[in-house]
C-alpha positions in Angstrom: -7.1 -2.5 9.7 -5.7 -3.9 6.4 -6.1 -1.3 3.5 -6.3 -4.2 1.1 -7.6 -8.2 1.9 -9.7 -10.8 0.7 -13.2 -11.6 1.8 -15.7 -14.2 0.6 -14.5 -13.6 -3.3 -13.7 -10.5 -3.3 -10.7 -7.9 -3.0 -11.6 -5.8 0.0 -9.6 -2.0 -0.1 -9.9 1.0 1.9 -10.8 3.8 -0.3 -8.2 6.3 -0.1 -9.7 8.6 -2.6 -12.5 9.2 0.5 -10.0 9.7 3.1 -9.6 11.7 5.7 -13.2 12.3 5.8 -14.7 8.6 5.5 -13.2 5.6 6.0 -15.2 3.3 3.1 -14.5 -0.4 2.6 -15.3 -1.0 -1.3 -15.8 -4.4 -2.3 -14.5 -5.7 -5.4 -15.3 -8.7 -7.7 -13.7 -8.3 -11.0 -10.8 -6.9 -12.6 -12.5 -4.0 -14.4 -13.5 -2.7 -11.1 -9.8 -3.2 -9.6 -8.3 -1.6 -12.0 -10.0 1.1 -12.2 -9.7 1.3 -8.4 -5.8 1.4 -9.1 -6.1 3.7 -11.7 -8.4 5.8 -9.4 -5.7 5.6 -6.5 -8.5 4.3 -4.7 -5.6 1.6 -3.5 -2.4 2.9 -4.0 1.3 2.8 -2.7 4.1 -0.2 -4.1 3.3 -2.6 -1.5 -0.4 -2.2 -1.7 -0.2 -2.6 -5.6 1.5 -5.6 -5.6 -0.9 -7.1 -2.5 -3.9 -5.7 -6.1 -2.1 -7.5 -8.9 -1.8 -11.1 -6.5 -5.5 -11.1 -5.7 -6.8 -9.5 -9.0 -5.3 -12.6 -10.5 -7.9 -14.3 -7.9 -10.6 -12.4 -9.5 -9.6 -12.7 -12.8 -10.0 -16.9 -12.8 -13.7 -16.4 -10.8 -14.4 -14.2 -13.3 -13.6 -16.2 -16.2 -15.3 -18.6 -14.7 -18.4 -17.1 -14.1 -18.5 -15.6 -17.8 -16.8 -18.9 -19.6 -13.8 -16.9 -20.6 -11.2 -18.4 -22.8 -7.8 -18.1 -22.0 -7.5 -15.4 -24.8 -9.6 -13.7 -22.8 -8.5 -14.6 -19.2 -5.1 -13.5 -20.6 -6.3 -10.1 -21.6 -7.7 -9.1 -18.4 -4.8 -10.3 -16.6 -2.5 -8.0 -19.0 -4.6 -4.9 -18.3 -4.1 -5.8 -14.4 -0.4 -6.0 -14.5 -0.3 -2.7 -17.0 -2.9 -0.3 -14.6 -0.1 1.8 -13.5 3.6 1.4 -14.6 5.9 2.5 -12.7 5.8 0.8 -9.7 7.3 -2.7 -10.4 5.2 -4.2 -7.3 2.5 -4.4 -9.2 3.8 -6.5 -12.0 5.5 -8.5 -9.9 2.2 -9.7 -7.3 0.6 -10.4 -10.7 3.3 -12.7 -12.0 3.2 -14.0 -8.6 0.0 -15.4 -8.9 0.3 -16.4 -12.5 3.1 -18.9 -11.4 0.5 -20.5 -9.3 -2.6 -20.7 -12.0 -1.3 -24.4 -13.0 -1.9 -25.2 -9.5 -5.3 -24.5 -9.8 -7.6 -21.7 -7.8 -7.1 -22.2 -4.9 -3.4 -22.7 -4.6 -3.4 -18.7 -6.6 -5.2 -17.1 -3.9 -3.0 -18.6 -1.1 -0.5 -17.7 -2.9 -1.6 -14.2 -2.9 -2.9 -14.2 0.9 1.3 -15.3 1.4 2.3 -12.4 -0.1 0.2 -10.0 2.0 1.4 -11.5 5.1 5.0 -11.5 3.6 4.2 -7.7 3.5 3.1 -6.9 7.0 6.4 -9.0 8.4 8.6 -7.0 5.9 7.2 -3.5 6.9 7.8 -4.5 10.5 11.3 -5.6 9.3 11.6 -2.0 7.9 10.5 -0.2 10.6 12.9 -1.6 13.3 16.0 -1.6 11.1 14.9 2.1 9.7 14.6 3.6 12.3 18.0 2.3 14.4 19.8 3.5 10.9 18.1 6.9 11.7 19.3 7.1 15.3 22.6 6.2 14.0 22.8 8.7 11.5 21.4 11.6 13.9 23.4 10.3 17.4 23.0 14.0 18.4 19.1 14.1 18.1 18.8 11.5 20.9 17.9 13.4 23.6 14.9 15.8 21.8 14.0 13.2 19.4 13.9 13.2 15.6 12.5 16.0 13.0 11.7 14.3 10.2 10.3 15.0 6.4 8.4 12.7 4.5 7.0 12.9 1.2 3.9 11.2 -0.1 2.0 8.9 1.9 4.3 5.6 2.6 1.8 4.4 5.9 -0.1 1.5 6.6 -2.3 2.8 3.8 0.2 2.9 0.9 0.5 -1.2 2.3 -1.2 -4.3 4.2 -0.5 -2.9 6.9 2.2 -0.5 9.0 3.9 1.2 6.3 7.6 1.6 4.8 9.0 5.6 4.8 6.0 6.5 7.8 6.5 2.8 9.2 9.8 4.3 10.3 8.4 6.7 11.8 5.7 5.1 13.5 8.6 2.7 15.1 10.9 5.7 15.9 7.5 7.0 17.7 7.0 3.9 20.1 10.6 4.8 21.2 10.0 7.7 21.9 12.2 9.3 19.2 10.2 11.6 17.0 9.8 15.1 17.7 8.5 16.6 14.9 7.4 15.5 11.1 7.3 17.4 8.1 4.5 16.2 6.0 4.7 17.3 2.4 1.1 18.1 1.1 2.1 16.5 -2.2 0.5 17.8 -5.7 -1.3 17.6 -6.9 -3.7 15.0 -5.0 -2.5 15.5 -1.7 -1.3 12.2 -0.4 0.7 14.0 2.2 -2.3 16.2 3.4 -5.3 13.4 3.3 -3.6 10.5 4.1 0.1 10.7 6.1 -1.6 13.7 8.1 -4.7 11.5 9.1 -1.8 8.5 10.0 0.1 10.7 11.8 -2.8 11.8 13.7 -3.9 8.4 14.5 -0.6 7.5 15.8 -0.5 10.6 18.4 2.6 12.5 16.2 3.1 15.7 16.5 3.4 17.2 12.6 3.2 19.8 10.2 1.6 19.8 6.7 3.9 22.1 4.6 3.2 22.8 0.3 5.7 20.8 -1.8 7.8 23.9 -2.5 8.8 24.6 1.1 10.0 21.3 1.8 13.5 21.9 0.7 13.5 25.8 2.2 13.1 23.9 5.3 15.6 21.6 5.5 18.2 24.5 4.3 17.0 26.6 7.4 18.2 23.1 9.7 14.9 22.7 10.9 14.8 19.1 9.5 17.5 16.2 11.0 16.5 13.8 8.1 14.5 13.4 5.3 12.3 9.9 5.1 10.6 8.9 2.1 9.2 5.4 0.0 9.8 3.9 -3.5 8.0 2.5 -6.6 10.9 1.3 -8.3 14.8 0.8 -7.3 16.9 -0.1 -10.2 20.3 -2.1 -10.9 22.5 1.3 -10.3 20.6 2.5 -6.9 18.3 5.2 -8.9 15.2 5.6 -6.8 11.6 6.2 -8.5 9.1 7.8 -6.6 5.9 10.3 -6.2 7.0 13.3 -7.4 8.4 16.3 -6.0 10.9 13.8 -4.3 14.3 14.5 -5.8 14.2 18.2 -4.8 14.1 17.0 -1.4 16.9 14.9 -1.8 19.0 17.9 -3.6 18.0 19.7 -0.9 19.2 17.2 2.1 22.6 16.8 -0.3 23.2 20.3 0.1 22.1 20.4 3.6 24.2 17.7 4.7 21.2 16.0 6.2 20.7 12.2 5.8 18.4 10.8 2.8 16.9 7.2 3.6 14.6 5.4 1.5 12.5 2.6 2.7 11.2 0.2 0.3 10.4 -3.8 0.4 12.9 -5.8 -1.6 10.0 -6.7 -3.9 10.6 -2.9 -5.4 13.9 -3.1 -6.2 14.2 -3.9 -10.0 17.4 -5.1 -11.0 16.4 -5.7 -14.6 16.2 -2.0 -15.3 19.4 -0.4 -15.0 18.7 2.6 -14.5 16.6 5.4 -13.7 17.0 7.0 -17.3 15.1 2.8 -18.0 11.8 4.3 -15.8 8.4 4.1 -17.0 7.0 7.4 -15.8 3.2 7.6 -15.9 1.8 11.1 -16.7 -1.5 11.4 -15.6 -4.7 13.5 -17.0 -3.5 17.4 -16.5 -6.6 17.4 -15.4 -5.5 16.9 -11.9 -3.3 19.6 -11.6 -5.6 22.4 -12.7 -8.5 21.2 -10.2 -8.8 20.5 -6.2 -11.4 18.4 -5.6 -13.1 18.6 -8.5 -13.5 22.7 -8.4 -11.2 24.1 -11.6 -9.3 26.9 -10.1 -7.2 27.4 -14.0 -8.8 29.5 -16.8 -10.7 28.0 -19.6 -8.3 26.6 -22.1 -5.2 25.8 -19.3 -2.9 22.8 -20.2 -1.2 20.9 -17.6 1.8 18.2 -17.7 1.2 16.2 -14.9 4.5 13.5 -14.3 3.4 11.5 -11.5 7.1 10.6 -10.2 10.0 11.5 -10.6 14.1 9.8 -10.6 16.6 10.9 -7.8 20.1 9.5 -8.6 21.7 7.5 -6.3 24.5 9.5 -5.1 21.9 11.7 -3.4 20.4 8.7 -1.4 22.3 8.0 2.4 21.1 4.7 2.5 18.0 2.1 1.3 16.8 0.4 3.7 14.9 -3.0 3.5 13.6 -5.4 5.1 16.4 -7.4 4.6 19.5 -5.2 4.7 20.7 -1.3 4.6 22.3 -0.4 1.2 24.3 2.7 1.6 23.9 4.0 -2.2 25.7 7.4 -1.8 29.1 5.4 -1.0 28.8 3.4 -3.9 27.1 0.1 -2.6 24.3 -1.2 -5.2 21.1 -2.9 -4.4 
């Protein structure tokens, strides 16, 4: 199952904001609707972003079509595409993608686009396999009982085409036989790690544990986790790693631990025109979201929330990046 493709002239996504209780297909045929799909987290995750901004780029030219757009307009649409969510440079990047392509005409955009999700599932493969023999070499003593990981977010086959990056890892580590246990952050305040890596993790036969955000950290002080797994939005020029927030605690906590920090990310996040992580667009969403589960206000009349929705963990505090291409180890100084 792809959680985003094309179909007869329209984007096709899985709609994660339904998940785990429904798996819905939502079918979509102009940009308005994709973005607000992205904005939604309806599709979500770096690699799935970029897989929106390529087709939406698709939809944008039908659409223009179909309503005789001029290219003031056809510009404007594309614009508000490639700005939906900002801090993920995957997203910008699959819509400039397709852009290149538009002199080409229509049809050479969309294969262009339908490239780069197959590009996708080959790189999260790529990932997988090198990810996880970096893990067994950073944890030779785990061999025999098998890995207890931590992961943060949701970084599956759902935050991509297909696989995953972080939980790709782990889903390779798993056909070896090498995962005993995974830590799955619940991850405020819409609950990624609770909806969506739990219902992966169940689908792939893993045995794991959903744990609140603020434990995470307790737990890998107490040893009860060998190494802490975990995606990106954004990797800049000096190794500083975006992502969902409520990551860089981990990686403070696996520092202090002595425990092994690995991010997995496609080389199509890492940014080397930002510098670094102080350069970050972070998007703060509606406080809204923190005050609320599922739509039931649980905070008093009048509450304010601030509502960051990643944060920056320095590079000395990340083991290793791992691509699909290569194994950066940013703690000892390499750079991406």
């Amino acid at each position: 199952m792809r959680t985003i493709d094309w179909n007869d002239g329209a984007v096709v996504i899985v709609d994660q904001t339904a998940l785990p209780h429904e798996v819905r297909h939502v079918h979509l045929t102009d940009v308005d609707g994709l973005v607000n799909a992205i904005q939604r987290l309806a599709v979500r995750g770096a690699p799935a972003l970029g897989a929106a901004g390529a087709l939406g780029v698709v939809l944008a030219l039908d659409e223009a079509r179909r309503a005789s757009w001029d290219d003031r307009e056809l510009d404007a649409a594309i614009a508000g595409l490639r700005a939906a969510r900002p801090t993920a440079v995957n997203l910008a990047r699959g819509v400039a993608r397709s852009v290149a392509a538009i002199p080409e005409g229509r049809d050479a955009v969309l294969a262009t686009a339908l490239a780069l999700l197959d590009e996708d599932v080959a790189a999260n493969r790529a990932m997988g396999g090198r990810g996880a023999d970096l893990l067994r070499e950073l944890c030779p003593h785990t061999e025999a009982a098998g890995l207890r990981l931590h992961t943060h977010c949701n970084t599956g086959s759902l935050a991509c085409v297909e696989w995953g990056t972080a939980l790709g890892v782990v889903r390779c580590l798993h056909e070896r036989g090498g995962v005993a246990l995974v830590y799955a952050d619940e991850t405020r305040p819409l609950l990624q790690g609770t909806r969506l890596t739990a219902w992966e993790l169940q689908e792939m036969g893993v045995d794991y544990r959903v744990v609140v955000d603020g434990a995470g950290p307790s737990l890998i002080a107490r040893g009860e986790v060998d190494a802490v797994v975990v995606g990106a939005d954004r990797v800049v020029a000096n190794g500083d790693v975006a992502n969902k927030i409520g990551t860089y605690p981990l990686a403070l906590a696996a520092q202090r631990a002595g425990v092994p920090f690995v991010v997995v990310a496609p080389e199509s996040t890492v940014d080397l025109g930002t510098p670094d992580g102080a350069a970050i667009e972070i998007e703060d969403r509606d406080g809204d979201e923190v005050l609320a589960i599922a739509d039931v206000r649980l905070a008093p009349p009048g509450a304010r929330a601030v509502n960051p929705a990643f944060d920056v963990t320095p590079a000395d505090l990340v083991t290793a990046l791992v691509t699909e291409d290569r194994v950066v180890r940013l703690a000892a100084g390499q750079r991406p």
